[in-house]
C-alpha positions as a Python dict, from the first residue, in 0.01 Angstrom:
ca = {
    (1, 'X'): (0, 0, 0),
    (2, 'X'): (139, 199, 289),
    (3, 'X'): (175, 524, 342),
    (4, 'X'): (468, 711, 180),
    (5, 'X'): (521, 393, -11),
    (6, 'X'): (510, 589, -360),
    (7, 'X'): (688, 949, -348),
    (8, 'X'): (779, 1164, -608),
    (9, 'X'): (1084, 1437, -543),
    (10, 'X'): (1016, 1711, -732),
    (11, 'X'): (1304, 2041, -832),
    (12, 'X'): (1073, 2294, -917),
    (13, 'X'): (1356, 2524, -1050),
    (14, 'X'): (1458, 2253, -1328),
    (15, 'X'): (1444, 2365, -1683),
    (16, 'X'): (1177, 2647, -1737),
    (17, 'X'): (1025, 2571, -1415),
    (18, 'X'): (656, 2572, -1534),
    (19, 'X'): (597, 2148, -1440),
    (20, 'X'): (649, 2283, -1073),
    (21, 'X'): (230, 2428, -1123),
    (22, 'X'): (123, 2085, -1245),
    (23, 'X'): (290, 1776, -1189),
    (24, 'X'): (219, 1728, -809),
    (25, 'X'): (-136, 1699, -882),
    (26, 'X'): (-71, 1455, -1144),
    (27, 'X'): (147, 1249, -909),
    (28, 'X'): (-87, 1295, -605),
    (29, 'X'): (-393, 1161, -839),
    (30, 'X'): (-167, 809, -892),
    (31, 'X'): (-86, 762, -516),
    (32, 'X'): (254, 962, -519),
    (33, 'X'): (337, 1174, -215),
    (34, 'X'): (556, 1489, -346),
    (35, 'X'): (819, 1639, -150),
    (36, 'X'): (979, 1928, -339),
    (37, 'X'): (1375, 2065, -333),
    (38, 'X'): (1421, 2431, -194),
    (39, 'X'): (1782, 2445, -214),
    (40, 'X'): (2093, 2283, -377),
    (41, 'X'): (2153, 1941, -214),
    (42, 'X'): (1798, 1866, -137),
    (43, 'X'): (1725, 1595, -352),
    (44, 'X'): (2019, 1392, -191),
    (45, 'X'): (1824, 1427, 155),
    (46, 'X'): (1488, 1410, 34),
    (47, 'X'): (1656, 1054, -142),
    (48, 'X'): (1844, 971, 205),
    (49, 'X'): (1492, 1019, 393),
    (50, 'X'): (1269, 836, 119),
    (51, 'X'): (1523, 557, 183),
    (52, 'X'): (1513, 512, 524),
    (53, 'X'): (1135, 533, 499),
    (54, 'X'): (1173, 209, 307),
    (55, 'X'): (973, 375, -14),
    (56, 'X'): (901, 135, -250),
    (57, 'X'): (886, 390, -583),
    (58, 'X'): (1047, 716, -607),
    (59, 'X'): (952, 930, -915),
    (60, 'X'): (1189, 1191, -996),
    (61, 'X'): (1106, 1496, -1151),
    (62, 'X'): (1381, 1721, -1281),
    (63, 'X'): (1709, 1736, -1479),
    (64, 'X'): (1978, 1506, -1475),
    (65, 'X'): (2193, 1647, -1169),
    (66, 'X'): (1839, 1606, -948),
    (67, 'X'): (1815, 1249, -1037),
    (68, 'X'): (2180, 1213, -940),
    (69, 'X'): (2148, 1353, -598),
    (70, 'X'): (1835, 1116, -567),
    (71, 'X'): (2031, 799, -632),
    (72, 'X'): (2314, 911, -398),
    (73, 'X'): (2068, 970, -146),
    (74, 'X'): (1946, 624, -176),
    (75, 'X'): (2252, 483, -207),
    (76, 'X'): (2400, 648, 133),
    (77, 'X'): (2038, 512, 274),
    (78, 'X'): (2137, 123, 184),
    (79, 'X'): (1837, 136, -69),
    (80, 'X'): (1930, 185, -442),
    (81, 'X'): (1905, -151, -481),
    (82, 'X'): (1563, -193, -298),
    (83, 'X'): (1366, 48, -500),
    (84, 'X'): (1183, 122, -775),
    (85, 'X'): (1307, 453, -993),
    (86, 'X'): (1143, 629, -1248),
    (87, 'X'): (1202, 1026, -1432),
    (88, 'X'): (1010, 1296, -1527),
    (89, 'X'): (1198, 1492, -1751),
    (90, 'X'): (1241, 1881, -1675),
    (91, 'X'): (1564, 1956, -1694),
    (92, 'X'): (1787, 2090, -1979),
    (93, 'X'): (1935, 1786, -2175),
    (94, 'X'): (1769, 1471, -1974),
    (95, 'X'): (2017, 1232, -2107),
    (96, 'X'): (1860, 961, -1870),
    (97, 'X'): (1505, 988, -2013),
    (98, 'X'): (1609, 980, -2395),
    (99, 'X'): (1786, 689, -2354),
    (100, 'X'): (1568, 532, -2166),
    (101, 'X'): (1238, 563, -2415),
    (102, 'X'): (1080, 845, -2149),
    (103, 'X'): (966, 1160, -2426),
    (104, 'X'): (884, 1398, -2209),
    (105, 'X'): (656, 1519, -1872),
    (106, 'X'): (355, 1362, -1938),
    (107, 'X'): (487, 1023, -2067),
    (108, 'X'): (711, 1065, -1765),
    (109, 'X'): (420, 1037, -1496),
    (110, 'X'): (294, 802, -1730),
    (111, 'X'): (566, 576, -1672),
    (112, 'X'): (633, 604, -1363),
    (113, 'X'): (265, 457, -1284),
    (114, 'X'): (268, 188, -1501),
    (115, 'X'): (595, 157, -1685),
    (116, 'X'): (779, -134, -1759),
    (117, 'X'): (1057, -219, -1489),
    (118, 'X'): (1441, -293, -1605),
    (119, 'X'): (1707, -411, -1364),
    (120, 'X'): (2006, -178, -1467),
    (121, 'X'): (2346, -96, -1413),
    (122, 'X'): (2476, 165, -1206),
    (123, 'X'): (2812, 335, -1258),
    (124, 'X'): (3040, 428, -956),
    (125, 'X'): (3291, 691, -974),
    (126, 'X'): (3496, 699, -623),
    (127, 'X'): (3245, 689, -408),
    (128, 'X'): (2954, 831, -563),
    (129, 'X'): (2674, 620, -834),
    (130, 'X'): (2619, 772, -1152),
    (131, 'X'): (2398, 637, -1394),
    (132, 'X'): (2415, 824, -1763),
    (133, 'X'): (2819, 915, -1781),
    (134, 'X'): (3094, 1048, -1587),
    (135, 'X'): (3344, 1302, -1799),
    (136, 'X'): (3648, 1465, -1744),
    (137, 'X'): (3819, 1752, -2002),
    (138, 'X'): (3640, 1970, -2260),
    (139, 'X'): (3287, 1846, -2203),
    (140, 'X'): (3310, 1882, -1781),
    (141, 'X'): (3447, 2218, -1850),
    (142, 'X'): (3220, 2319, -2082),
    (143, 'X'): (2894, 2196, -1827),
    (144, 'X'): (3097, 2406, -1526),
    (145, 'X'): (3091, 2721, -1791),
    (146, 'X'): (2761, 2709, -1955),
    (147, 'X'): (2543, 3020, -1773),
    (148, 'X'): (2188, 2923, -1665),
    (149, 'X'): (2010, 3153, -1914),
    (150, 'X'): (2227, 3027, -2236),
    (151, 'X'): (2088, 2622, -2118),
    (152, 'X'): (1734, 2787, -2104),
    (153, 'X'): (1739, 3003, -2454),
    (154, 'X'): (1885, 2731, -2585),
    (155, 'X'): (1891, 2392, -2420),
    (156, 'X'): (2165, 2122, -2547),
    (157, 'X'): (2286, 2371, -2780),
    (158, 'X'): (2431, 2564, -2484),
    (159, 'X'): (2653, 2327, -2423),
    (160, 'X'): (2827, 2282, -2781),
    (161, 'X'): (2801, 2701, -2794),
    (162, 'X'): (3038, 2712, -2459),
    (163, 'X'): (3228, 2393, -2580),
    (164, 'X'): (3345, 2564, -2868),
    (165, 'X'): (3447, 2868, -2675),
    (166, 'X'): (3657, 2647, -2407),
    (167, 'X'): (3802, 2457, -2698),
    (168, 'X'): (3994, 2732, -2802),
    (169, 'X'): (4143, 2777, -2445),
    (170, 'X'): (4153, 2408, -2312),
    (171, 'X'): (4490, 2282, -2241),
    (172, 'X'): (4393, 1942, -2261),
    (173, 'X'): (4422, 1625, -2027),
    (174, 'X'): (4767, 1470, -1940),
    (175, 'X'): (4613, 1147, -1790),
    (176, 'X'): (4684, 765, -1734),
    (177, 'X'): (4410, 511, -1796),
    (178, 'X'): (4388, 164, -1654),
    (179, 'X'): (4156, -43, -1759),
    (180, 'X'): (4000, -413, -1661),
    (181, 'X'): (3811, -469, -2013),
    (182, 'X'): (3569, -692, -2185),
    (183, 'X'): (3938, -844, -2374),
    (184, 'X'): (4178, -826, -2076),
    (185, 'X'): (4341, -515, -1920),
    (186, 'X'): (4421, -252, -2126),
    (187, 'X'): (4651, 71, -2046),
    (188, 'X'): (4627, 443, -2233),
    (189, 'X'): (4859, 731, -2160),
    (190, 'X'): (4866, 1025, -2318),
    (191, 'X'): (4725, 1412, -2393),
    (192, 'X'): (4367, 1397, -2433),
    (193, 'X'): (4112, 1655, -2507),
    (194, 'X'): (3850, 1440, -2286),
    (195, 'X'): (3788, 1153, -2159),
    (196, 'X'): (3383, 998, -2192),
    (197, 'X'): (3283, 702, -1960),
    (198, 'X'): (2942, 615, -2017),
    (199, 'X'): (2666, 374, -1832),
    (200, 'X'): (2381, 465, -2068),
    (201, 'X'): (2274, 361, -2392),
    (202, 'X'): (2323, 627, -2706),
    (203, 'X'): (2638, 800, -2519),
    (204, 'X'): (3004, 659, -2595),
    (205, 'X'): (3015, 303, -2720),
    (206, 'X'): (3072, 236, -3106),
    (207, 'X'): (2747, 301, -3274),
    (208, 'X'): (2655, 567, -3022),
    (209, 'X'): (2503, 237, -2854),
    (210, 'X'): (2566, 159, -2414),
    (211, 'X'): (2400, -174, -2276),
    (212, 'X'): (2295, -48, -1919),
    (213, 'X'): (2224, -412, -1873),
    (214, 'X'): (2599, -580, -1947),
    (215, 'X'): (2776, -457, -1639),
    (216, 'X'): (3043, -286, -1842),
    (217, 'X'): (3067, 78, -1884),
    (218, 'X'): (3142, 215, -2253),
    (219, 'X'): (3472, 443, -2231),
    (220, 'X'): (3608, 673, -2498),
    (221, 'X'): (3935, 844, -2532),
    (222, 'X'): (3910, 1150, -2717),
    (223, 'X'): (4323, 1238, -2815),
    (224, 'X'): (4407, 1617, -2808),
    (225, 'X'): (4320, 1778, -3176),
    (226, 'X'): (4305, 2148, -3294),
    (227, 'X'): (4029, 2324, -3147),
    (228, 'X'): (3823, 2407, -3464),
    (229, 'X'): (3843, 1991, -3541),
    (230, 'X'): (3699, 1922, -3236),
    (231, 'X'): (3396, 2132, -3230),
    (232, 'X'): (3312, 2006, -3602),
    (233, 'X'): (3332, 1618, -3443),
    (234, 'X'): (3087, 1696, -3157),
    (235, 'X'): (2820, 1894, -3380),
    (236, 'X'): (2858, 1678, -3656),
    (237, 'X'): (2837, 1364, -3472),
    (238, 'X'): (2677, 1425, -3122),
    (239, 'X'): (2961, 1356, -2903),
    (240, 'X'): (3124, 1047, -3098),
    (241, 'X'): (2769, 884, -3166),
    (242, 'X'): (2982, 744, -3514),
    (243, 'X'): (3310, 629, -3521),
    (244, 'X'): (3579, 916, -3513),
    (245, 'X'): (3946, 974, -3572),
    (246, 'X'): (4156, 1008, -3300),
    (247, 'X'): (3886, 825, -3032),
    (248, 'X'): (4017, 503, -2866),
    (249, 'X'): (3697, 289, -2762),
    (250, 'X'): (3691, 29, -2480),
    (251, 'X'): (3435, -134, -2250),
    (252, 'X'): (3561, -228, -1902),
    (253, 'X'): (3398, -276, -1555),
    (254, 'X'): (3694, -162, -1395),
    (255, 'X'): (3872, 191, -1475),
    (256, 'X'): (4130, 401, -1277),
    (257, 'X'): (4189, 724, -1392),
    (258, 'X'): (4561, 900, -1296),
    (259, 'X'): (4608, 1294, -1318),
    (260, 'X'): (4998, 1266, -1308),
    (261, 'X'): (4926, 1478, -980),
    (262, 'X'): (4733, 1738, -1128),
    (263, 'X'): (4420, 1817, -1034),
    (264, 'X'): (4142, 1675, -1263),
    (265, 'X'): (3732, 1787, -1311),
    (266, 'X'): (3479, 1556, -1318),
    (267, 'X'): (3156, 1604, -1444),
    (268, 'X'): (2897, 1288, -1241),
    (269, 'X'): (2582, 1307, -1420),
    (270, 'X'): (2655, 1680, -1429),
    (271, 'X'): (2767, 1728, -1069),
    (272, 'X'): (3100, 1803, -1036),
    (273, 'X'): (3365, 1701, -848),
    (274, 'X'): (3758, 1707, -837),
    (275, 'X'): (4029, 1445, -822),
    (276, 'X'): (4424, 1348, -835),
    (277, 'X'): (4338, 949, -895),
    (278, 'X'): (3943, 849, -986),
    (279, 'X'): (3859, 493, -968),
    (280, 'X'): (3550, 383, -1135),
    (281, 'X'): (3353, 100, -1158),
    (282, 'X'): (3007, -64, -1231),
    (283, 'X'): (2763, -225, -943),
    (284, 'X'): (2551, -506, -1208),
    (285, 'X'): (2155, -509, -1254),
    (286, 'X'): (2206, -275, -907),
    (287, 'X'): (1876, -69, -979),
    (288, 'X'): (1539, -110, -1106),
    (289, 'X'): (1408, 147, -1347),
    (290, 'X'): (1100, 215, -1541),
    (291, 'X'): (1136, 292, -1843),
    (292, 'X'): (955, 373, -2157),
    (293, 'X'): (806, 129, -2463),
    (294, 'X'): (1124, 240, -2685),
    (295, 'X'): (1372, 135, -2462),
    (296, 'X'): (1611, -165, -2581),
    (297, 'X'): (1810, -373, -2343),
    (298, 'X'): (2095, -439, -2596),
    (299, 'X'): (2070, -183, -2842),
    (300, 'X'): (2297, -360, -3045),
}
């Protein structure tokens, strides 16, 4: 194996930052060179130079937004679709590790030493790969407004406390979708309180159930509703796991996005990012991931 073959990129600041005293000896006893993030932006570097360095595994340990920056760093590199990914989770919600069977920080070095390997899809929204969801409306707003110490008292839960206070003060979504779906092309215009386009599994699809391995991406409409009904939806069914009044479902590998010229937020795997017009769309079996023994390809 050559040198620099296996590296692990490592946010030390993710979650409760306490991983940062253990898990590079962990990786560094299974072969892993660790390079760790000092400042905002980093990890897309640290993914640019692993990817130029031709790695052949690159473990990431951290939240969500630090695997993002990792995969855009590959992909500027030419090399998402070269290497081998796998996550340690340490951020606040890791939505990529649930649904991909990974429990926690020890199973996560676990895996990404031995884990199985999936080929998966990877979501593209402009420019830019995503690979658990890309949002726009109440749940983007609520990630931009959600203080540091509220995710770290209380985790997920921070997210649904500062949901329900932007719900009462969200002016909803006057958008535009087209769509190139699984049945033909399909067109949506309308208010909406949000807008949920999802790559992985348990996020948007009916069922609460995304194939990351059907080259579609799962997207649900969420029309504008009182304030009070809203918040009762997402607590009661974690973000439209169940089927839901008022939700419009589709699954399309082609999706454009129109802000009647109004300035829309996106939230990328929680990095944010702002846009008129947002064309998205879904690179097949792009990446290869390990993942954990509870992990199903077709949930369904």
């Amino acid at each position: 194996m050559q040198i620099g073959s296996r590296r692990c990129i490592l946010n030390p600041v993710s979650g409760d930052g306490e991983h940062a005293d253990y898990v590079p000896r962990l990786m560094e006893a299974r072969g892993f060179e660790v390079y760790e993030t000092e400042a905002a932006g980093d990890a897309v570097e640290l993914g640019r130079e692993a990817g130029r360095a031709e790695a052949s595994e690159i473990a990431v340990c951290g939240g969500d937004g630090t695997v993002n920056e990792v995969v855009r760093g590959l992909d500027d590199a030419g090399h998402l679709d070269s290497v081998t990914l796998s996550v340690i989770p340490a951020g606040t919600a890791n939505l990529l590790a649930g649904n991909i069977g990974v429990r926690d920080i020890e199973h996560g070095v676990e895996i990404a030493d031995t884990g199985e390997t999936r080929p998966v899809d990877v979501g593209v929204a402009g420019d830019e790969p995503f690979l658990v969801s890309c949002i726009a409306g109440l749940p983007a707003d609520a990630s931009v407004s959600t203080p540091g110490d509220l995710k770290e008292r209380f985790g997920t839960l921070a997210f649904l406390l500062t949901g329900a206070q932007e719900a009462l003060r969200f002016d909803g979504l006057d958008i535009t979708i087209a769509a190139v779906g699984e049945d033909g092309p399909f067109t949506w215009s309308g208010e909406a309180t949000c807008l949920l386009v999802g790559n992985a599994r348990k996020f948007v699809a009916e069922g609460g159930q995304a194939n990351m391995e059907d080259g579609l991406l799962d997207v649900a409409i969420v029309e504008q509703m009182p304030a009070g009904n809203l918040v009762a939806e997402a607590i009661g069914q974690r973000l439209l796991a169940l089927d839901t009044d008022g939700v419009t479902h589709v699954r399309a590998d082609e999706i454009t996005v129109d802000g009647h010229d109004e300035a829309i937020t996106f939230s990328r795997d929680g990095e944010l990012s702002t846009h008129e017009t947002l064309s998205l769309s879904v690179r097949e079996t792009a990446l290869t991931l390990r993942v954990g023994p509870g992990y199903e390809p077709d949930p369904t």
